[in-house]
C-alpha positions in Angstrom: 10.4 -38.2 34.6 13.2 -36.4 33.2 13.8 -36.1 29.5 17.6 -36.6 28.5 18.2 -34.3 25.5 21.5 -35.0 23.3 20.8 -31.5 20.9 19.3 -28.4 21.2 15.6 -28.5 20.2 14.3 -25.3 18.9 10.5 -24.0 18.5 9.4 -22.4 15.5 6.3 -20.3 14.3 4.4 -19.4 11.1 2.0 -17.2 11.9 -0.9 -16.2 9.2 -4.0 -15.1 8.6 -5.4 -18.2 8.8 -3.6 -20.5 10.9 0.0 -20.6 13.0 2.2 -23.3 12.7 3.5 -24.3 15.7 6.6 -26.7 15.6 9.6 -27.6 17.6 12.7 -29.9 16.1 16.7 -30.1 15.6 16.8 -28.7 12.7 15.1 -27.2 9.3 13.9 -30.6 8.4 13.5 -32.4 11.7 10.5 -32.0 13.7 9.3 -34.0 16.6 5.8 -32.1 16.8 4.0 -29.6 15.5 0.3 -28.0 15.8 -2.1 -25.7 14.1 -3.6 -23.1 15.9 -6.8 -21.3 14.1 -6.0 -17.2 13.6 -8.6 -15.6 16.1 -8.3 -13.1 18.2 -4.8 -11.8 19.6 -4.5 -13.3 23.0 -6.4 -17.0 22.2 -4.1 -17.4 19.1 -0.7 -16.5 20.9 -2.3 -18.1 24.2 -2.9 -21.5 22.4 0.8 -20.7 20.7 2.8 -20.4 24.4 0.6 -23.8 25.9 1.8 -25.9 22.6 5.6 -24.7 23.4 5.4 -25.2 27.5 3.7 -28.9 26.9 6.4 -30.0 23.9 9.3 -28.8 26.4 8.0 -31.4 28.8 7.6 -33.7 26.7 11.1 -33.4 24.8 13.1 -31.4 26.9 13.9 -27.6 26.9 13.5 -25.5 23.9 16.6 -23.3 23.4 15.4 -20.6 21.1 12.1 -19.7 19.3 11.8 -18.5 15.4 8.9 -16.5 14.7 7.9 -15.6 11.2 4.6 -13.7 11.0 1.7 -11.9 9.1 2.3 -8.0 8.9 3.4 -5.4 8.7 5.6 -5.3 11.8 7.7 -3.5 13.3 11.3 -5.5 12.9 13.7 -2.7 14.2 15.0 -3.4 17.4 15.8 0.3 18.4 11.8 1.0 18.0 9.6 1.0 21.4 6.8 -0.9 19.0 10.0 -3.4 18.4 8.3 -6.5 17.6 4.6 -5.3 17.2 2.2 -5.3 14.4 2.0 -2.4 12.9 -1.2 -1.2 11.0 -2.8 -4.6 9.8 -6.2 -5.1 7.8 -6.0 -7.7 10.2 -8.9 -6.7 12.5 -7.5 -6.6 16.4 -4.3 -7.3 15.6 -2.9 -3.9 15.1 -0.3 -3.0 17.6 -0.2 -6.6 19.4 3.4 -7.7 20.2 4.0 -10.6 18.7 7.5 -11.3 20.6 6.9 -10.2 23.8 4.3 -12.9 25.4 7.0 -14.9 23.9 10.3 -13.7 25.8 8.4 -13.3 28.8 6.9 -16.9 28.9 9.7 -18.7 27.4 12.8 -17.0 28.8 14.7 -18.0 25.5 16.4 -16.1 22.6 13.3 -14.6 20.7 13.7 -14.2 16.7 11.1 -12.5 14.8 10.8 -12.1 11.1 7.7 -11.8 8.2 6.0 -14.8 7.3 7.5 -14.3 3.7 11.1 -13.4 4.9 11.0 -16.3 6.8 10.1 -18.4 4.0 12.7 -17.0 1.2 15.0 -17.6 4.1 13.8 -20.9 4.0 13.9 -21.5 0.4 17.0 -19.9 -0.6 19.2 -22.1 2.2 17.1 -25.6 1.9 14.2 -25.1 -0.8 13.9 -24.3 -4.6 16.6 -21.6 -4.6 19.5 -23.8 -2.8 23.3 -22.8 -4.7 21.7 -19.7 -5.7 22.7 -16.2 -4.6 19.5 -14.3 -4.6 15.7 -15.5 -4.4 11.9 -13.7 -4.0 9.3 -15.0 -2.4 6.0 -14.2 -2.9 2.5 -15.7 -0.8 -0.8 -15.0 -2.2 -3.4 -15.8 0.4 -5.4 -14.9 3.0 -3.1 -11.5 2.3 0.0 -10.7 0.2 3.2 -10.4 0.8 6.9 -10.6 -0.7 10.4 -10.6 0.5 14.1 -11.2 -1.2 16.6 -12.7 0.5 19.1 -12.2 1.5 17.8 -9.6 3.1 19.1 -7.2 6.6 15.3 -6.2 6.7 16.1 -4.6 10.5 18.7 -2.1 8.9 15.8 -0.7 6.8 13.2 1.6 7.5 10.4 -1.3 7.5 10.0 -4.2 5.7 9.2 -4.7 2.0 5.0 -4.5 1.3 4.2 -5.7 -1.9 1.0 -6.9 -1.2 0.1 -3.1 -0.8 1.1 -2.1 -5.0 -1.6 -0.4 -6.8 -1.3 -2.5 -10.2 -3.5 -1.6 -13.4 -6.7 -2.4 -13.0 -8.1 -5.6 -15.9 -11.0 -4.1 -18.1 -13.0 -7.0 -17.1 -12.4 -6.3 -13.5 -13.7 -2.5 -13.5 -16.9 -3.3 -11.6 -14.8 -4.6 -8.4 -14.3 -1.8 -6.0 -12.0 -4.2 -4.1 -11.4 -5.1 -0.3 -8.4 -3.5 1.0 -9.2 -1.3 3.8 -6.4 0.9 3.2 -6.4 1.3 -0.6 -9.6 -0.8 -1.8 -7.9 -1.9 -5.5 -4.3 -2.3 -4.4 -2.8 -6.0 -5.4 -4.2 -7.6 -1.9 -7.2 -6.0 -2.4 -7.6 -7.3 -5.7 -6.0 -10.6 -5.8 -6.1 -12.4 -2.1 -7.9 -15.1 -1.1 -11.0 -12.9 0.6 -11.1 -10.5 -2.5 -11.5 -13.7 -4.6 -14.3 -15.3 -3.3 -15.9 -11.5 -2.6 -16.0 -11.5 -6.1 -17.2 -14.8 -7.6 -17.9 -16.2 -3.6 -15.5 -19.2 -4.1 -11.8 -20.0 -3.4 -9.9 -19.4 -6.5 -9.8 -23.5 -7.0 -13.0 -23.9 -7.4 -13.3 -22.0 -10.5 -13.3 -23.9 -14.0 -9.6 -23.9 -15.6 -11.5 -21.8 -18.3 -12.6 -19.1 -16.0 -11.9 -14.7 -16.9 -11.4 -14.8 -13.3 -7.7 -16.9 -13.5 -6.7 -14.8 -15.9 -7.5 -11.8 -14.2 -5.5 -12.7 -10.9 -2.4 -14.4 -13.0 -2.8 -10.9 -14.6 -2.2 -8.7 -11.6 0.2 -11.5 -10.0 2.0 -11.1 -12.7 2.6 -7.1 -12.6 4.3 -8.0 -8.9 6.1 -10.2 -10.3 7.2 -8.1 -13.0 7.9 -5.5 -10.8 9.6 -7.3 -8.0 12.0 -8.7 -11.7 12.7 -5.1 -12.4 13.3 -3.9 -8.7 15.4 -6.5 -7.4 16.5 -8.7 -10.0 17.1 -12.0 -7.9 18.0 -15.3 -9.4 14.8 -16.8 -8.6 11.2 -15.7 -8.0 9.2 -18.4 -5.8 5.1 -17.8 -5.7 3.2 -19.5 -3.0 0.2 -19.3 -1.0 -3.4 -20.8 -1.2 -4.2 -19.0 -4.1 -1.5 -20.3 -6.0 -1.9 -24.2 -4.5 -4.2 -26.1 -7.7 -1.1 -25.8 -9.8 -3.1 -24.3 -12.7 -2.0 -20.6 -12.0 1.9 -20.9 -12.1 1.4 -21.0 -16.4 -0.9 -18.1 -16.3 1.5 -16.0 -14.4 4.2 -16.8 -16.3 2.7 -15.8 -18.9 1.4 -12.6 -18.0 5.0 -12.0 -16.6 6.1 -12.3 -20.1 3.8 -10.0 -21.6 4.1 -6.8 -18.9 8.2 -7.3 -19.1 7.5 -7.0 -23.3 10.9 -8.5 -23.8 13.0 -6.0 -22.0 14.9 -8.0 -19.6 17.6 -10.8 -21.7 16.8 -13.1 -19.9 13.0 -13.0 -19.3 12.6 -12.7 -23.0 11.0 -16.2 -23.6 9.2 -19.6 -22.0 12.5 -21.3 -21.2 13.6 -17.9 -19.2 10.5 -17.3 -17.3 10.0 -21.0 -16.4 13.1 -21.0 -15.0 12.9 -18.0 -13.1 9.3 -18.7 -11.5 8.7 -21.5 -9.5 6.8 -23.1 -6.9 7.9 -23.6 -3.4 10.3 -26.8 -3.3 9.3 -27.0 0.5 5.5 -26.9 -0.1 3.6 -25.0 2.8 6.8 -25.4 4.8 9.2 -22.7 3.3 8.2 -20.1 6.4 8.8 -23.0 9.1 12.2 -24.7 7.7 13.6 -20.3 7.3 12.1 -19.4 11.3 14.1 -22.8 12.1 17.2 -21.3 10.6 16.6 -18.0 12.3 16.1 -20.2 15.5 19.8 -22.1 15.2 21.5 -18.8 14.4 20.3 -17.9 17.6 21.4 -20.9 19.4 24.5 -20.5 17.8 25.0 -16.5 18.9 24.0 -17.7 22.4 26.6 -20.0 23.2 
């Protein structure tokens, strides 16, 4: 049977630590299927990925271009050999997989690739919680961390932006905690992720009473980033996302400890009304990554033609 198509469909990928998001649509907003395939190993994950994208194209005709945005580091510079591998990951086997390659080769399409977090303050600058702005950060605190500011030309850079990877102050009531990074033990990720959470108290962060030392310790170092990332970058907006962050009972305690490591020094992140307004929670909920590798995906369509 042959599937009449009246617009280009386009695939899109979020790939984490945990899972990858597997979705093809017409737009940012408008998908006609998606799937979620468990992070394992290298070639099951982006195996599973490529049999998802072959089945969807028969089953709603071709797919015209593929947005990727994924876990790094990678390597986004199209002049590199590497171009889009991972780099060094404390992901274990995923170092130096090409995560756009199987892709091209299988798929014969345009090929975008991003980070999972570019992707997503792509996503949420153009349809999300920082739509009329001109500047937005987005943070994920998960499985790992990561950040990225949009706009953005990361591929003009040396490599992209790592601020899971900042070595923050350590909390007094945190000095027992070697922490789990392999790299760096106690920098921000290896303090403050999902895995270094529950290596600590041996539960997600959720599960903890609202009372808890240990919320307050993690809004505490979430907050330097985000103090940091105010100081570095100065965007309009800072969005914070990610498991971590999901119960709702964090976004207060990082605003607060955002207040206290600025110490007034910035106008405008002098008080409540400031910092609520500057940090928020991701208008597109766990879909800020897929809606900006759908973007990515219809620029491409759109260069192609």
């Amino acid at each position: 049977m042959t599937v009449r198509q009246e617009r280009a469909l386009i695939g899109v990928i979020e790939g984490g630590g945990t899972r990858f998001v597997c979705a093809v649509g017409e737009s940012a907003a408008a998908f006609v299927e998606r799937t979620v395939v468990p992070t394992t190993d290298a070639a099951t994950t982006l195996g599973e990925c490529l049999q998802f994208f072959a089945a969807a194209a028969g089953r709603h005709g071709p797919i015209a271009a593929l947005g990727i945005g994924c876990f790094g580091p990678l390597q986004l510079r199209s002049d590199a050999a590497n171009f889009g591998c991972l780099l060094s990951t404390p992901k274990a086997g995923w170092s130096g997989v090409s995560v756009l390659a199987p892709f091209r080769a299988a798929l014969g399409i345009p090929v975008v690739l991003d980070t999972d977090v570019g992707a997503a303050a792509r996503g949420e600058l153009a349809v999300g919680a920082g739509r009329g702005l001109d500047s937005l950060a987005y943070v994920t605190v998960g499985t790992g961390i990561g950040g990225a500011v949009a706009p953005g030309d990361t591929a003009s850079r040396a490599m992209h932006a790592e601020m899971g990877h900042l070595i923050v102050r350590r909390d007094a009531r945190d000095a027992e905690f070697a922490g789990i990074c392999p790299f760096h033990g106690d920098c921000l990720e290896g303090l403050a992720s999902g895995p270094a959470i529950r290596a600590r108290w041996g539960v997600e962060l959720a599960a903890l009473p609202s009372d808890h030392p240990g919320r307050a310790i993690i809004a505490g170092y979430i907050g330097q980033l985000a103090a940091a990332i105010a100081l570095l970058h100065a965007p309009h907006r800072l969005i914070i996302g990610g498991g971590v962050m999901a119960d709702g009972l964090m976004l207060p305690l990082v605003r607060e400890s955002v207040l206290a490591w600025l110490g007034g020094y910035l106008p405008r992140l002098r008080d409540r009304d400031g910092i609520g307004s500057f940090i928020a929670a991701p208008a597109l909920g766990r879909d800020s990554a897929i809606a900006g590798a759908a973007l990515m995906a219809l620029d491409a369509v759109r260069l192609a033609r």
